[in-house]
C-alpha positions as a printed Julia matrix, in Angstrom:
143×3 Matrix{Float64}:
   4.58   20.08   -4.38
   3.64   16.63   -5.74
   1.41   16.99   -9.12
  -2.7    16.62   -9.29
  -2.24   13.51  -10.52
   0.45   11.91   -8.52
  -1.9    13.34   -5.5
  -4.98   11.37   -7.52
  -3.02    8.42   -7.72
  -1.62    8.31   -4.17
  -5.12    8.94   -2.75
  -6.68    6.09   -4.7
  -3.87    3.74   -4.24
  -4.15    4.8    -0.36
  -7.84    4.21    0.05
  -7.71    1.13   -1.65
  -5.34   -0.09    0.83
  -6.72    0.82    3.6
 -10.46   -0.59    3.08
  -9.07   -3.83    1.97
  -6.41   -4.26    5.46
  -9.81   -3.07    7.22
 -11.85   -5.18    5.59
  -9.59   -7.91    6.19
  -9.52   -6.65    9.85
 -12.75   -6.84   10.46
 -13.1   -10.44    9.21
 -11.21  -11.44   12.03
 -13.83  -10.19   14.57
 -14.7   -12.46   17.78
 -17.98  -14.37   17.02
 -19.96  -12.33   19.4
 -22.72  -11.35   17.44
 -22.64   -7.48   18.0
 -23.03   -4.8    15.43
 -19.95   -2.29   14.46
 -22.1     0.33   16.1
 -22.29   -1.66   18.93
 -18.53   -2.86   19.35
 -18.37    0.74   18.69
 -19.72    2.01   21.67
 -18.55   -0.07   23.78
 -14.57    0.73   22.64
 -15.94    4.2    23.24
 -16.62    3.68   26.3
 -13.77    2.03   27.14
 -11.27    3.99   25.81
 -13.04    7.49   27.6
 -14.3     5.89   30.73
 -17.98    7.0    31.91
 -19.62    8.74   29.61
 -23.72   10.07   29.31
 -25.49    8.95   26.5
 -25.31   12.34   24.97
 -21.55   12.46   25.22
 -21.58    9.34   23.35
 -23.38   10.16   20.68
 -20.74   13.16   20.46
 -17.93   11.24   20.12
 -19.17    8.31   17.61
 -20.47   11.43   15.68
 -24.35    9.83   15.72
 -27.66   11.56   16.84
 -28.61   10.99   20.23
 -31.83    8.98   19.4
 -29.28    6.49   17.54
 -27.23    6.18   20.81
 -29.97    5.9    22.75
 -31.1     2.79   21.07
 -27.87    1.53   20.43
 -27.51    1.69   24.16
 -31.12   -0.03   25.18
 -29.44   -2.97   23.1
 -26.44   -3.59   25.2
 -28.06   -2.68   28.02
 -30.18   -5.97   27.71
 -27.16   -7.65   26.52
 -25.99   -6.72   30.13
 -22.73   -5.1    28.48
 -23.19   -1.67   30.22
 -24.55   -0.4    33.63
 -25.85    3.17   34.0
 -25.98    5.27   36.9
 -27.12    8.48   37.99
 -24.9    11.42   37.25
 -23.45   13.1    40.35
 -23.84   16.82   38.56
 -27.06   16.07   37.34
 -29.55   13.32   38.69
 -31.28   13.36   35.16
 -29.05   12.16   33.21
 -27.48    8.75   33.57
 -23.95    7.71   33.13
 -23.13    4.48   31.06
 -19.7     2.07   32.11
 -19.17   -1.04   30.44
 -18.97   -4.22   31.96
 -16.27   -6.78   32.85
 -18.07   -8.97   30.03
 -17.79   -5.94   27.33
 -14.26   -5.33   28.51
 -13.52   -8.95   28.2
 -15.2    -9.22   25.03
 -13.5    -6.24   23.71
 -10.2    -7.72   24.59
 -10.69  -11.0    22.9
 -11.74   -9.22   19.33
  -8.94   -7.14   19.65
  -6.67   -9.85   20.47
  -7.42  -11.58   17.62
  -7.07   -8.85   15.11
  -3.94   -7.92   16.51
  -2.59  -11.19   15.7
  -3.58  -11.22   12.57
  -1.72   -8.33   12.03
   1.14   -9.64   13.51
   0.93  -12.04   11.05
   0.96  -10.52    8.55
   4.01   -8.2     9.29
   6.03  -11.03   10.17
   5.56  -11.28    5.98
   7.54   -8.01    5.53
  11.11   -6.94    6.1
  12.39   -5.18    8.24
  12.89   -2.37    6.53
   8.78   -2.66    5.06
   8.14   -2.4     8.92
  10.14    0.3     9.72
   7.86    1.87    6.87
   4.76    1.38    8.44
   5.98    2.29   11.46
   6.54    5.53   10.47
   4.13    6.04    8.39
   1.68    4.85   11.31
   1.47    8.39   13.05
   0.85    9.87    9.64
  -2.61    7.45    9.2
  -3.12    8.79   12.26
  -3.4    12.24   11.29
  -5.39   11.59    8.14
  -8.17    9.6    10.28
  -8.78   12.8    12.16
  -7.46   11.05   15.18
């Protein structure tokens, strides 16, 4: 078992790589004018398919009054449509549209080449690195 302050050092040296990649990361985001929370949602969404407002809030780990505004946003940005739940007419189910989807695309686009990029700076063996130490970030996000 590694020491307390190998651990210590490791962690630091970890975080501190990983905000500044993400903060690099995020710098390359498509000019579209929308809020993390927002791009957020909307990844969400498209990553889990139809979702209510309540299981939204559930998975980006936010109170439901959050979502719902968060939601009344980009509905009048005309990035979602809702629609009546079949198992409950109450509640309304949010989609995103083919302009979120197509906005999603293009910011992701453009931070994946960025990171292209910047692994074409790295050998092949610093690549086979991250590659496997890819599944273990994984794990540590929760994910």
């Amino acid at each position: 078992m590694a020491s307390t302050e190998h651990r210590t050092e490791l962690s630091s040296d970890l975080r501190i790589s990983v905000t500044r990649l993400a903060r690099r990361l995020r710098t390359e985001r498509a000019d579209h004018g929308l809020t993390l929370g927002q791009v957020s949602m909307l990844a969400t969404l498209d990553r889990h398919g139809p979702l209510t407002a309540g299981e939204l809030a559930l998975h980006e780990g936010i109170r439901p009054p959050s979502a719902t505004r968060t939601l009344a946003s980009l509905d009048e940005l005309g990035l979602i449509t809702r629609a009546c739940s079949e198992t409950d007419r109450r509640q309304s189910v949010i989609s995103i549209t083919d302009a979120a989807r197509d906005l999603l695309h293009e910011d992701r686009r453009r931070r994946d080449a960025l990171l292209a990029d910047l692994l074409d700076q790295l050998s092949d063996d610093e690549r086979r690195v991250l590659a496997q130490a890819s599944p273990l970030l994984d794990r540590l996000a929760g994910l």
